[in-house]
N, C-alpha and C positions, 0 to 999 in steps of 0.2 A: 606426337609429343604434346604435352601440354603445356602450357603457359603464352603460347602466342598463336595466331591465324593466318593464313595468307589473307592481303587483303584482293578487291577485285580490280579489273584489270582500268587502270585510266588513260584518261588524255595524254597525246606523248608529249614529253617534260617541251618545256621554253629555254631559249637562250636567257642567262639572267641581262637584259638590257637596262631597268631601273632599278640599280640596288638602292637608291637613295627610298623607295617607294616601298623596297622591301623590309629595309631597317628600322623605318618610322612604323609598317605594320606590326613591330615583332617588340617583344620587351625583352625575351630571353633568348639567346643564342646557346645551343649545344652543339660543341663542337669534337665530332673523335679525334683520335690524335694523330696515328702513324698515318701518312698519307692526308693528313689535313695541316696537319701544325707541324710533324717533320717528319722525314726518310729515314729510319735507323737514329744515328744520331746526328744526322743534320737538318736545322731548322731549315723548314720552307723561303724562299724569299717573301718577303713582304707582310710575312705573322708579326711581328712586333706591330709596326705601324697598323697595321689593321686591328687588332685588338685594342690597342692605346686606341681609335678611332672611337672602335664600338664603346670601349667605358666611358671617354669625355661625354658621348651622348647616351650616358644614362643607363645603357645596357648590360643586363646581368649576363654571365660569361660562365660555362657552364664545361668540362671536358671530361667526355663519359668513353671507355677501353674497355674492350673485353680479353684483353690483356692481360691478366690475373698471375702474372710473373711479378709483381712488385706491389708496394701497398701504396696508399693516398701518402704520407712520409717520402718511400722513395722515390713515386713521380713527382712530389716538390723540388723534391733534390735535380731531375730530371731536368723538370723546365727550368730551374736557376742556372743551374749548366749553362743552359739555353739562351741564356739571358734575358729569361720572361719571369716575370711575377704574377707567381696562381696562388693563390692562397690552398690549405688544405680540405676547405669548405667547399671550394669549387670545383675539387676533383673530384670524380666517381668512375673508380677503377672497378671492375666485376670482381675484386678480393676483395672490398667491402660491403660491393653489392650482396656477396653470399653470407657476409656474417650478419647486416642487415635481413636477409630474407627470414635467416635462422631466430632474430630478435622478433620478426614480422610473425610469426609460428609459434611462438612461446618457445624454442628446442630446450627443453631440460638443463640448466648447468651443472648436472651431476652427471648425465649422458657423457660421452665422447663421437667427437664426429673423425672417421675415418677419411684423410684427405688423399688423393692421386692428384698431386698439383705442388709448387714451388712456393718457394719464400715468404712470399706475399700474401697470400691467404693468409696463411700461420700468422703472422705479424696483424691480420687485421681479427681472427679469432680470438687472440690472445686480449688484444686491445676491449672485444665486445665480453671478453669474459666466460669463450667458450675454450673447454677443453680437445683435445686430436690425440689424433693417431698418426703414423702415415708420414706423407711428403718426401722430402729429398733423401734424408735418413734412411727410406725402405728401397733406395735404389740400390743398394749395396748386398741384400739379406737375401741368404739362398737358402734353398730345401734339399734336400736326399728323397730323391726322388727312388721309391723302392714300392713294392706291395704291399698294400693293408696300413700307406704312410696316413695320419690324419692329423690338418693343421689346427692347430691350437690357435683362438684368437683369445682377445679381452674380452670377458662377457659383461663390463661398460657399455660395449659399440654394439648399439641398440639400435639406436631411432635414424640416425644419417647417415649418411655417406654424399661427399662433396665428389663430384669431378670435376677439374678444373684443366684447363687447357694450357699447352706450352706455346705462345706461339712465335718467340724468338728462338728457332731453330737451331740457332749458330751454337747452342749452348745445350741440346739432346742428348749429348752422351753423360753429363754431368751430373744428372737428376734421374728418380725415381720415373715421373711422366716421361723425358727426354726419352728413355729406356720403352716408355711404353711405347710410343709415336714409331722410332724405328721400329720394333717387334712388329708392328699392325703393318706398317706400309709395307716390307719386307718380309712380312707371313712366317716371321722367325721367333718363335715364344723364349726369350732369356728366363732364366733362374728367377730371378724379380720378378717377371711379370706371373709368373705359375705362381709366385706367393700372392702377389695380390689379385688374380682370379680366383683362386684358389679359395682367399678368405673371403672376397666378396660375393661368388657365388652359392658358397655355405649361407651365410650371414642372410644374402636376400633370399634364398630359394626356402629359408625356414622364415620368411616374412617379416626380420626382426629390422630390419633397414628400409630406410626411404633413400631413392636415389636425385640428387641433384643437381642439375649440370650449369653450368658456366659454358654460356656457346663456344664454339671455337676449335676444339674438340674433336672433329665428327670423326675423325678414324677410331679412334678411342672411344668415344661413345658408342660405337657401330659393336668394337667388341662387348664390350663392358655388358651390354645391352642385350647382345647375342647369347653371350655367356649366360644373366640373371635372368633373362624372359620378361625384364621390368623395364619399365616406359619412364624416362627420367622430369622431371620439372623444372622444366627451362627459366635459367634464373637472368641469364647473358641478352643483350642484343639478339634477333629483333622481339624477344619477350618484353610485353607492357611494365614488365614490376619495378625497373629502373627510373620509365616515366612515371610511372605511378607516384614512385617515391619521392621524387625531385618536387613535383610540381605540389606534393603535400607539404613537402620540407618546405619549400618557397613560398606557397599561397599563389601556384602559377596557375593562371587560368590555359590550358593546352594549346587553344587558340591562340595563344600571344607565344609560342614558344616558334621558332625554328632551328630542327636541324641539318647539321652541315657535316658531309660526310662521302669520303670514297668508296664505299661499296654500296651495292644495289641492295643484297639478299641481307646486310646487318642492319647497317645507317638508316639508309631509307625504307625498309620494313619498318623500321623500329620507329621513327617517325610518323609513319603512313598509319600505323599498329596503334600509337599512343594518341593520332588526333590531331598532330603537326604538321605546319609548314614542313616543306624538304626542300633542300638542297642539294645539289650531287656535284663534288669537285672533282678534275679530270686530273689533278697531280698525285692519283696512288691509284689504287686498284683499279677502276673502272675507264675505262676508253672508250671515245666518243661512236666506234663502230660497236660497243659491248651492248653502249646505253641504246641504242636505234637499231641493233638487231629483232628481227623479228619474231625471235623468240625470245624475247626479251618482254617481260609483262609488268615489271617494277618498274614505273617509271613517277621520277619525285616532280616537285612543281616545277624548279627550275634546276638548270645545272650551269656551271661556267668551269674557266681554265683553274680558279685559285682562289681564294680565299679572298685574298690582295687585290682581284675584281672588285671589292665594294670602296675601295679608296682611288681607284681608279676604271671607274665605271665606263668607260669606252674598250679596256682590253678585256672585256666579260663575255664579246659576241664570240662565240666560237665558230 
């Protein structure tokens, strides 16, 4: 795939022991969310105080998802729930990320980009001034499946195609993707999913689409992929275009960034990938027998139990 590298294999990660030594090195903090800031919908212990920490001393506060179920809007809404204060400037949700990538590309605004993906996107399209197709609306739409059937698309949807990922499950039967994700795991192709192979394998296999993925995905991707014979351009975590963007948006120099994050194969790729500090938190994805298996090749600088280790720097030894 393109748009990111494995990086090579390092030193295995440190207990984070001096966060005081870590913070003073660091100007920007990105932090993912589910499993760093909170579990579904409950916040983590100790994220209020510790962010209130990090801004009294000066530091920019950054919260980057590949996520792409809600826009930068809904996760404000999100963290006030929460009882946190993000502004919308400091969120980067991968449904902006794609409508950014698409501003980053010139995409046409007289084009249409075809979406397999929820809410959120569309809400951040809409915002950047791009036209769709597609999303939750096309989970419902079926075909008569008969001999000599041929699917009609818009001859609009030319230049894109968005793939985006569901990755709150609890809510897959609801949506257009939800529909895809069951079909793939369960090897069972619904009505919906024949329409949209259907049109996307036409579309690309006559070369008139680029395909774009929003990490998070892979079963979905695996078909998508199958199906067109096309190698998609990784827009999501651990792809550099996120940092890229941020540290352009900011005037960050890479080296003053660190981020903080529960998995190995997004977070800390994406960190490792971009040029940053890493951290790895042991409250979501990843466990401390994950990080120190032997097959295990990602390893970030330091890892600890939580976030809430840098305000209380003696519970960080793991």
């Amino acid at each position: 795939m393109e748009g990111f590298t494995k990086t090579t294999t390092k030193a295995s990660a440190q207990p984070l022991e001096n966060a005081d030594e870590l913070i003073a090195s660091v100007e920007t903090f990105i932090f993912d969310c589910d499993g760093v800031i909170w579990k579904g919908d409950k916040l983590i212990d100790g994220v209020p105080e510790t962010l209130d920490m990090l801004r009294s001393k000066g530091k920019r506060l950054v919260f980057v998802t590949n996520n792409s179920t809600k826009s930068r809007k809904q996760y404000g809404k999100k963290f006030e729930t929460l009882g946190l204060s993000v502004s919308e400037e400091e969120i980067f949700a991968s449904s902006f990320a794609a409508a950014a990538y698409l501003k980053s590309i010139n995409f046409p605004k007289d084009k249409k980009v075809y979406v397999i993906g929820e809410d959120g996107i569309l809400k951040e399209l809409e915002l950047a001034g791009f036209q769709y197709l597609g999303g939750p609306e096309d989970g419902g739409k079926k075909i008569e499946l008969k001999p000599g059937f041929l699917m009609e698309h818009d001859k609009d949807v030319k230049s894109g195609l968005l793939l985006l990922d569901l990755i709150d499950t609890s809510t897959t039967t609801k949506s257009s993707m939800g529909h895809f994700a069951y079909v793939k795991i369960l090897a069972v192709f619904s009505l919906p999913q024949i329409v949209m192979l259907s049109l996307i394998s036409q579309m690309l296999r006559n070369g008139q689409l680029a395909l774009y993925l929003i990490s998070g995905g892979g079963s979905m991707v695996d078909a998508i992929c199958g199906s067109t014979q096309r190698e998609p351009h990784v827009v999501g975590k651990p792809s550099t275009f996120m940092m890229d963007y941020l540290a352009h948006k900011f005037g960050i120099l890479k080296s003053q960034i660190c981020m903080v994050g529960d998995r190995l194969d997004t977070d800390i790729l994406f960190g490792q990938n971009g040029g940053c500090k890493t951290l790895l938190v042991l409250s979501g994805v990843t466990t401390l027998s994950m990080l120190q298996s032997p097959n295990n090749s990602i390893q970030p600088d330091f890892y600890t139990n939580k976030i809430s280790d840098f305000v209380a720097p003696k519970a960080a030894t793991v």
